[in-house]
C-alpha positions in Angstrom: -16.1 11.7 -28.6 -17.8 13.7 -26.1 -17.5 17.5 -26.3 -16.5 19.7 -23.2 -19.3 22.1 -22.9 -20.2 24.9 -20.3 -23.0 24.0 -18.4 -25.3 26.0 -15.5 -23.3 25.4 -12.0 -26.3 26.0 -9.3 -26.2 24.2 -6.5 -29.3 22.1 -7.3 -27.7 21.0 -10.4 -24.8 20.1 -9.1 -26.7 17.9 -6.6 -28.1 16.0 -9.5 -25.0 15.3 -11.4 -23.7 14.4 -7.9 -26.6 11.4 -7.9 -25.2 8.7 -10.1 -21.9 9.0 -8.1 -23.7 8.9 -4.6 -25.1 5.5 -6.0 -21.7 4.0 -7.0 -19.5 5.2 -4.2 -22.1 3.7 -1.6 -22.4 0.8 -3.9 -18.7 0.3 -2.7 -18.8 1.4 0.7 -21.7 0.3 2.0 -21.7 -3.8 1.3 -18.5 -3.5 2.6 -19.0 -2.8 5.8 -22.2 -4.9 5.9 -19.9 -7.6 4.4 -17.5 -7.2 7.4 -20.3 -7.4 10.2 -21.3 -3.8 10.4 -24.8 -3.2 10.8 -26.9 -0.2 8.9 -26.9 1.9 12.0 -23.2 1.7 13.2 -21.8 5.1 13.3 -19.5 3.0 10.5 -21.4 3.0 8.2 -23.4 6.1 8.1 -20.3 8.6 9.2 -18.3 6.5 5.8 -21.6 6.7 3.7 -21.4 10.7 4.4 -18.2 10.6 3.3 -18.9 8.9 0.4 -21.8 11.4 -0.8 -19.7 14.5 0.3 -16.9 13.1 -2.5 -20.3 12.5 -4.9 -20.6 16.5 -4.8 -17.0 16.7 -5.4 -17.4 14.9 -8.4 -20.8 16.2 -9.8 -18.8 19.3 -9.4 -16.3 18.3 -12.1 -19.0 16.9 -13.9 -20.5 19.7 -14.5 -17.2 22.0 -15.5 -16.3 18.7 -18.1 -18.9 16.4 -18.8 -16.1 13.7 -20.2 -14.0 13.9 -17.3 -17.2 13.2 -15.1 -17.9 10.2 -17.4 -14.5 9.0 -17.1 -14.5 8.7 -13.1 -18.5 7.1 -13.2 -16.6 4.6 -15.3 -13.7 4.4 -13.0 -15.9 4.2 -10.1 -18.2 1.6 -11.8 -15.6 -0.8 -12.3 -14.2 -0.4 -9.0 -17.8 -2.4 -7.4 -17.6 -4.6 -10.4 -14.0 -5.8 -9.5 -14.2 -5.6 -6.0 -17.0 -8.1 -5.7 -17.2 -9.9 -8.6 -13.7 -9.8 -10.3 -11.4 -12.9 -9.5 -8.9 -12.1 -12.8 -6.4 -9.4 -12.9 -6.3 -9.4 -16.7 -10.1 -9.9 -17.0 -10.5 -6.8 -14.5 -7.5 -4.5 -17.1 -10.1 -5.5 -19.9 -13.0 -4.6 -17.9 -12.0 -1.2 -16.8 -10.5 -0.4 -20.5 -14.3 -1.6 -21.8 -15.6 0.9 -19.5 -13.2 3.9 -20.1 -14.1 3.3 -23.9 -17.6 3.7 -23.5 -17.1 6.5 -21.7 -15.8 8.2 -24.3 -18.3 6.8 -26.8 -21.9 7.7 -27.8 -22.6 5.0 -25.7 -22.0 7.3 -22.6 -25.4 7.8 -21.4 -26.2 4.1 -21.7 -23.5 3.3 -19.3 -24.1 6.4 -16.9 -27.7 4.5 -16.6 -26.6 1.1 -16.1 -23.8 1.6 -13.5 -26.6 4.1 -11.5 -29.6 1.0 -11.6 -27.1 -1.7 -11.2 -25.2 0.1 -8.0 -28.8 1.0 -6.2 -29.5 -2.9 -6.8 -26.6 -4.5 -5.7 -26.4 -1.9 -2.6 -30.0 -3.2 -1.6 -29.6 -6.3 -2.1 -26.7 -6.8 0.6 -28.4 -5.2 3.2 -30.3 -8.8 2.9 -27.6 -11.2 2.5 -25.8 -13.0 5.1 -22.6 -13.7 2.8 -19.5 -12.9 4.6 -21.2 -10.9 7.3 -19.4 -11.0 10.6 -22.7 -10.5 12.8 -24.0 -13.8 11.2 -20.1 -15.1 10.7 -21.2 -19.1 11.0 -22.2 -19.9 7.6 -24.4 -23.2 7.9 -23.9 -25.9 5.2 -27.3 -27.6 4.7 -26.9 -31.0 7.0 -27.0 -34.0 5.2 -29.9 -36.6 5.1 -28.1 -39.2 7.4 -29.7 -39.5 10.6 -28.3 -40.7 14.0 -28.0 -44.0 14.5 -28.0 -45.8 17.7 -24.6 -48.0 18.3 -24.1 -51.8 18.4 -23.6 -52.1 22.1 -25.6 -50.5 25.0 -27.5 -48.0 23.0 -25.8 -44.1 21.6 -22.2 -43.4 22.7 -21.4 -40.4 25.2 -21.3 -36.9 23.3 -17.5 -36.1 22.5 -16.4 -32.5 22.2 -13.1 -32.2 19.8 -11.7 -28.6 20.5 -8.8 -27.6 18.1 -6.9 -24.6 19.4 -4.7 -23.0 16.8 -0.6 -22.3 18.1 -1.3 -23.2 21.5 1.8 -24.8 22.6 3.1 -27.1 25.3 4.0 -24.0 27.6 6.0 -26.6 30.3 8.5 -27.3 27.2 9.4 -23.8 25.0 13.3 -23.5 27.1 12.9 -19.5 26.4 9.3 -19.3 27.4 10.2 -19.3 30.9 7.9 -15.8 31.7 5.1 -18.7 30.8 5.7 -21.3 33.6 3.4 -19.5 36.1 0.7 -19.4 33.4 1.2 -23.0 32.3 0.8 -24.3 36.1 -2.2 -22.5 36.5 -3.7 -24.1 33.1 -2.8 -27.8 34.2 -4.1 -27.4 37.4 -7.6 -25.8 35.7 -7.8 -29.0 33.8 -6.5 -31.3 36.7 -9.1 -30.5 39.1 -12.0 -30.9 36.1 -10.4 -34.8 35.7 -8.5 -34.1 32.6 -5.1 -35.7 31.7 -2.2 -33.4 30.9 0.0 -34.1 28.4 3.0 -32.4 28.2 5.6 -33.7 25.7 3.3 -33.7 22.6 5.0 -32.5 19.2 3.3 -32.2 15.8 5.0 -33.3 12.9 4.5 -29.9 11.0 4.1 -26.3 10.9 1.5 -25.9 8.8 -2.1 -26.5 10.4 -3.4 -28.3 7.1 -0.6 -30.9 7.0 -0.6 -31.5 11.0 -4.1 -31.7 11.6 -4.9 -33.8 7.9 -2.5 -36.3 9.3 -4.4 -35.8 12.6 -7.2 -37.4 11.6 -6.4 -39.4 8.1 -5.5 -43.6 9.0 -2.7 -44.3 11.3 0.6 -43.5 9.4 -0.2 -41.4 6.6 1.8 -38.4 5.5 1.7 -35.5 3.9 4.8 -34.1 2.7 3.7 -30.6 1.8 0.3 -28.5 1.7 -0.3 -29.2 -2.3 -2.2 -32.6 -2.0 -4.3 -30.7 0.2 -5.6 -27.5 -2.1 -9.7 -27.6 -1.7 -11.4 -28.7 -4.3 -14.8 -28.1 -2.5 -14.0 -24.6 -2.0 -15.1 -24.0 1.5 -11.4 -23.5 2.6 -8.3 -23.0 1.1 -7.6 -26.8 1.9 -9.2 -29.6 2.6 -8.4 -33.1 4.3 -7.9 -35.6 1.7 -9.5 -38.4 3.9 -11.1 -38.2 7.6 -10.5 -41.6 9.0 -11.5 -40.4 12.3 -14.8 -39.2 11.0 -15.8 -42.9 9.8 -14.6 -44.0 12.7 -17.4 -42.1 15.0 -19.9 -42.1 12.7 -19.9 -46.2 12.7 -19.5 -46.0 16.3 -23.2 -44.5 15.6 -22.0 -40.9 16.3 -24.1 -37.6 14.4 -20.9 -34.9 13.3 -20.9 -31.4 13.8 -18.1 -29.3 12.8 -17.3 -25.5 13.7 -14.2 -24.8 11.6 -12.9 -21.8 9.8 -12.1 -21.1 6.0 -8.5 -22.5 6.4 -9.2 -26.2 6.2 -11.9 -28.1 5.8 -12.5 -31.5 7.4 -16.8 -31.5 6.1 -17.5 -34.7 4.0 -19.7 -37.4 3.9 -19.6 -38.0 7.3 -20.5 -35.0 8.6 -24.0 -34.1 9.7 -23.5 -30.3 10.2 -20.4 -28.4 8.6 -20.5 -24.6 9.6 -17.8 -22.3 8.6 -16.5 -18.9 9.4 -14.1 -17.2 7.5 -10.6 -16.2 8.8 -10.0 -13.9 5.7 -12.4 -11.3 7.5 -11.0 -8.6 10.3 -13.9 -6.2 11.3 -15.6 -8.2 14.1 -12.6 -7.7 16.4 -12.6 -3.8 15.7 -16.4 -4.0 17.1 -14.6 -5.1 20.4 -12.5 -2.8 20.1 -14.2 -0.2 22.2 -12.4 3.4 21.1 -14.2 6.8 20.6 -15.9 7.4 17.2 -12.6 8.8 15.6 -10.3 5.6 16.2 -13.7 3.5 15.2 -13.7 5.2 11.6 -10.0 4.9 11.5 -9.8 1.4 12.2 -13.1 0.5 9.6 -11.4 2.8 7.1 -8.2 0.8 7.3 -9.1 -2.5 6.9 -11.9 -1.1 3.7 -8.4 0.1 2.2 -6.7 -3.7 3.5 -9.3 -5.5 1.3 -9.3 -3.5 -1.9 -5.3 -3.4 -1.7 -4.8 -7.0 -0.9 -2.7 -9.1 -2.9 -4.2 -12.3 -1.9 -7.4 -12.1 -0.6 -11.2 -13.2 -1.9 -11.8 -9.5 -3.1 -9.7 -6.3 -3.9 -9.4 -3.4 -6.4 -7.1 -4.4 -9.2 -5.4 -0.9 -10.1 -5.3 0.0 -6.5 -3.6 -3.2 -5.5 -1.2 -2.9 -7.6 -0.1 0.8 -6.8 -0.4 0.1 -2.9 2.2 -2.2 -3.2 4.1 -0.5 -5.5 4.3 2.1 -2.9 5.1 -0.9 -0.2 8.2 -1.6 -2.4 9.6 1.7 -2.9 9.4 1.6 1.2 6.8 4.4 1.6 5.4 3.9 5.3 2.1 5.3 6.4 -1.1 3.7 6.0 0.1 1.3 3.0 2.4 -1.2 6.1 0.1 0.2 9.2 -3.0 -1.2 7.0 -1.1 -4.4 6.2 -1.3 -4.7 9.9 -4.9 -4.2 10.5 -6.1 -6.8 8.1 -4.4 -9.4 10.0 -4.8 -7.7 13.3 -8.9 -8.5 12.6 -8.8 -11.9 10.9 -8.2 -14.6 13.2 -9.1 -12.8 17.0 -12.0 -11.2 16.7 -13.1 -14.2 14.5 -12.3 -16.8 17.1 -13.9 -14.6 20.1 -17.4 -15.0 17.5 -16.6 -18.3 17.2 -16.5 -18.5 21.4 -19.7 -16.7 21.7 -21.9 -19.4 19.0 -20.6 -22.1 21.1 -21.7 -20.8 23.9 -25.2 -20.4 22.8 -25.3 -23.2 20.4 -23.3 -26.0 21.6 -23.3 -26.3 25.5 -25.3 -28.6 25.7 -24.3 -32.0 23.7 -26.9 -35.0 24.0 -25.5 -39.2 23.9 -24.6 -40.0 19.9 -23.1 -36.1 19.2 -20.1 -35.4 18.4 -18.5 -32.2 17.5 -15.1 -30.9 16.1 -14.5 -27.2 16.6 -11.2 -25.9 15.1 -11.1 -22.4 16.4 -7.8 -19.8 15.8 -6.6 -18.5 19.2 -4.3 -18.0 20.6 -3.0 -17.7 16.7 -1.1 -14.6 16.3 -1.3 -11.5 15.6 -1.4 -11.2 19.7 -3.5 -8.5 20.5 -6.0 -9.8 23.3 -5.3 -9.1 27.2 -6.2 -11.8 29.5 -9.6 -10.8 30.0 -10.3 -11.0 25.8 -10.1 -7.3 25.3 -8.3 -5.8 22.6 -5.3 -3.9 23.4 -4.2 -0.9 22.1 -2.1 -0.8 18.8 1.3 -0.4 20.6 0.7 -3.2 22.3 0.2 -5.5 19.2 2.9 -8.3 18.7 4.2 -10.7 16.2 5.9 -14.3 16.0 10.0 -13.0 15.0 9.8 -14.5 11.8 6.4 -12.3 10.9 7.2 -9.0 8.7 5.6 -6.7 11.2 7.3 -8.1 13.9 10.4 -7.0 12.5 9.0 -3.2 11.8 8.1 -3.3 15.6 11.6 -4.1 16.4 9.8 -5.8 19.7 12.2 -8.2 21.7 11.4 -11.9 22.0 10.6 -11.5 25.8 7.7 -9.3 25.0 6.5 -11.2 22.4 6.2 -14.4 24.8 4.3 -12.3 27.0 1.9 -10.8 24.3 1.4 -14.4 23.4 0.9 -16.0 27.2 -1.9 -13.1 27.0 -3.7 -14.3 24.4 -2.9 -17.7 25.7 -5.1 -16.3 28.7 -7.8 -15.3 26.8 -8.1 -18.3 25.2 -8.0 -20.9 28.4 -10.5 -18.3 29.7 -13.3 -18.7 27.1 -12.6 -22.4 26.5 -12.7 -23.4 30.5 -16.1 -21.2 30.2 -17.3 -23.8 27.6 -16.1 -26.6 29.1 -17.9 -25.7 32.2 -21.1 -25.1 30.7 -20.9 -28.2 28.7 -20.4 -30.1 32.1 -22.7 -28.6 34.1 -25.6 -29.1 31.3 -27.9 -32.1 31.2 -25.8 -35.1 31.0 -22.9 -33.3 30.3 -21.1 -34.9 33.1 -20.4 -38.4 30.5 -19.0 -35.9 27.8 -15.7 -36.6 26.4 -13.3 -33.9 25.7 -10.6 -33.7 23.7 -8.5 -30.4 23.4 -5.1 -29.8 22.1 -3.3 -27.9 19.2 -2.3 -28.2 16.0 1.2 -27.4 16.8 3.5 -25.1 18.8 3.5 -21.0 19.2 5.7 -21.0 15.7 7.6 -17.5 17.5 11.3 -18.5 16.2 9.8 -19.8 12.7 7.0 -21.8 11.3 8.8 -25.3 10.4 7.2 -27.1 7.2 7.8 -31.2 8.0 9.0 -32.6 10.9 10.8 -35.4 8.4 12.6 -33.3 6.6 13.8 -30.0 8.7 17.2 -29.8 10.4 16.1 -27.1 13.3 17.4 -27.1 16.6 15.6 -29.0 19.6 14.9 -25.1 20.7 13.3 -24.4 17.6 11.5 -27.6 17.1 9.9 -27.1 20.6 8.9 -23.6 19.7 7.5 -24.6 16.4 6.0 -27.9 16.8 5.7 -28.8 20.5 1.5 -28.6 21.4 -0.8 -28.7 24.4 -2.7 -31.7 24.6 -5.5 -32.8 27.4 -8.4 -35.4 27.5 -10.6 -36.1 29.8 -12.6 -39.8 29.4 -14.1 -42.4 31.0 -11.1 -44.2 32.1 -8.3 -41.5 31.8 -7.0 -40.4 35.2 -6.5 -36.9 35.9 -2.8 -36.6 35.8 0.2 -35.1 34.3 1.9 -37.3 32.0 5.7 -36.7 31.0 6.1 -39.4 28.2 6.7 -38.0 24.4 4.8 -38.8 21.5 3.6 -37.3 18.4 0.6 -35.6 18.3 -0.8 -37.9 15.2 -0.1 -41.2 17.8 -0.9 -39.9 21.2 -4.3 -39.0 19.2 -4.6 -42.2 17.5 -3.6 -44.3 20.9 -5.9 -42.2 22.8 -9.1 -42.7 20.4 -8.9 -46.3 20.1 -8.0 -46.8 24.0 -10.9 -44.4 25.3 -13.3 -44.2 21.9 -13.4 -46.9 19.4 -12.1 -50.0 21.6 -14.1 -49.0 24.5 -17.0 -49.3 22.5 -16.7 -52.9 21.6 -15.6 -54.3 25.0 
């Protein structure tokens, strides 16, 4: 065991004990924040790096009054960077931190001290080169496969098709209580109307659930899948995965080269695809960068979501121990920053994301030539709604939830704000994609492009419905939840507003081999 012993206090001494826990506590800030699109010289990073060496004092202080205690908490703090990022095992990361504590309190004290000092100065270098998980480089590029284009049977490469997935936007002409949304929904239709798109208006998805609607999307004709287990990745570039893209063979015999932009919820890359780039829905930060506030709210808002990841229950990384006694404190119904951080993870995941997601395509994919093809699954206007119609963030008062949604319950917010929250972000999104479709139009050639847009079900405010086969809702809620905008504009397809009801799997499927795959062959 290690013997308390009185040692000099000076201030330069104290600076040197402080060292080893400078190098672990920035070993856990620091990648962090790079990891959640930070860049070395936001005032992010360096004000929360301060912090993090003014606690290192703090604790070479105590190291110095009680050497064991000081070894104790450089074990403490060591484990927290190994769990963090590389722990995926509650009880692996109890046996880790209990290995640590131990050695500690061992002869083997110094030995550790030295280990957790070299390995945290590593590790912390290391990720200012890496591009995993960082938001500023969000679009992680799978290597593209060896299959090149190839030119079709009949009259040489098809016209490019751009696929745009956008996630909860619903068919805003149907939702009976969504009547704040009628003005907005005219003014979409007649956006696409004038462009030569068809509007189609009674369009309902046969689930809540993105990865069941939108794997039946694009599997054969028919197919069903009755719940989201047959559809757990096994890749691991999601959470799930489509069992089978039919629609995917389908273009690429047509002749057709695949791109796909799609985020970490399901993953439609395979065989087919040429190009698979993925951004990850888990992470929040990027939307707080648009979230232009004075330095205070800045730090607030990147302290928040640090405290988010290491407490989270279910994401990619946290801190065991503190998970657990955050929401041990969320249970006993202590408020504060243990719920208000609950809602900043989300509040960051799936906006400021998508907005990314906008900006790529806008430099990257405007411009589609004959034979490409690309499939963009992008997740706005998916709530949390917290984007004005201009794509700003609004302030946190303003932040709204689908009724069913825990927070949305603490905000005690009535269902006529929340429709309007939503037809914001609604806004938002029609903005940015009408700026890509432009583009796109107005590029080289752009004028034979085929567009497809629609969503993967409705705004899900009453509830989020699991199967349309087996669920016993209301029409009311069924609209809500599964009703979904759908426009196409094709050689072919006039620009009108059609009124007939079909599912979104067959409108798609009737659609595609009308306008696609049949016109192909004539």
């Amino acid at each position: 065991m290690i013997a308390n012993v009185s040692l000099p206090r000076s201030t330069s001494e104290i600076a040197i004990a402080a060292a080893p826990f400078a190098a672990v506590l920035l070993a856990i800030v620091v990648p962090m924040l790079l990891d959640f699109g930070y860049s070395a010289l936001d005032v992010e990073v360096w004000s929360l790096g301060g912090l993090a060496g003014c606690l290192a004092l703090v604790f070479g202080w105590i190291d110095r009054h009680s050497y064991r205690t000081g070894a104790v908490l450089l074990a403490v703090l060591f484990y927290t960077v190994v769990d963090l990022y590389f722990m995926h095992s509650d009880l692996l990361s109890l046996i880790v931190l209990a290995g640590f504590v131990a050695a500690a309190l061992s002869p083997a004290h110094a030995t550790l001290r030295i280990v957790s000092v070299v390995f945290s100065i590593m590790f912390m270098t290391t990720a200012f080169f890496s591009s995993e998980g960082s938001l500023f480089r969000a679009i992680e590029s799978a290597k593209p496969t060896a299959a090149r284009l190839s030119q079709a049977k009949v009259g040489g490469a098809p016209p490019p098709i751009v696929h745009i997935v956008l996630d909860e936007f619903a068919s805003l002409s149907r939702a009976p209580e969504a009547s704040s949304l009628r003005a907005l929904n005219e003014e979409i239709e007649a956006d696409y109307l004038k462009r030569g798109f068809a509007v189609f208006r009674a369009t309902r998805a046969t689930s809540g659930s993105s990865a069941i609607s939108l794997s039946e999307l694009v599997a054969p004709r028919g197919q069903a899948y009755a719940n989201e287990n047959a559809l757990q990745s096994k890749a691991k570039r999601a959470i799930f995965e489509v069992p089978r893209n039919k629609y995917f063979e389908d273009l690429k015999r047509l002749g057709y080269r695949i791109s796909v932009l799609q985020s970490s919820h399901l993953d439609f890359c395979g065989r087919e695809t040429d190009a698979c780039l993925t951004y990850k829905r888990a992470e929040f930060i990027d939307a707080a960068l648009r979230y232009e506030k004075p330095p205070l709210e800045r730090l607030r808002a990147a302290a928040a979501v640090m405290h988010a990841r290491a407490s989270s229950m279910s994401g990619e990384r946290r801190v065991t121990l503190y998970g657990f006694a955050i929401q041990g404190l969320d249970q006993a119904g202590i408020d504060g920053l243990t719920r208000r951080s609950g809602r900043d993870e989300k509040i960051w995941s799936p906006s400021g994301v998508s907005l990314r997601a906008f900006d790529y395509l806008d430099t990257n994919f405007a411009t589609p030539q004959s034979g490409e093809a690309y499939f963009i699954h992008l997740l706005l206007p998916h709530f949390p709604y917290v984007l004005n119609r201009d794509c700003e963030t609004n302030p946190p008062n303003q932040w709204r939830w689908p009724l069913w949604a825990p927070e949305s319950a603490m905000a005690g917010t009535a269902l006529d704000t929340i429709y309007a929250a939503y037809g914001e972000q609604v806004r938002c999104t029609h903005l940015r994609t009408m700026r890509l479709v432009d583009a796109i139009t107005k590029s080289q050639g752009g004028s034979q492009t085929i567009f497809i847009i629609h969503g993967d079900h409705g705004a899900r405010i009453h509830s989020k419905i699991g199967h349309l086969d087996e669920t016993k809702a209301d029409e009311a809620i069924l609209v809500d939840g599964l009703d979904t905008f759908f426009v196409i504009k094709a050689p072919g397809v006039t620009a009108e507003v059609d009124e007939t009801e079909a599912l979104l799997q067959t409108r798609f499927h009737d659609l595609l081999e009308s306008y696609i795959l049949n016109s192909r062959n004539r």
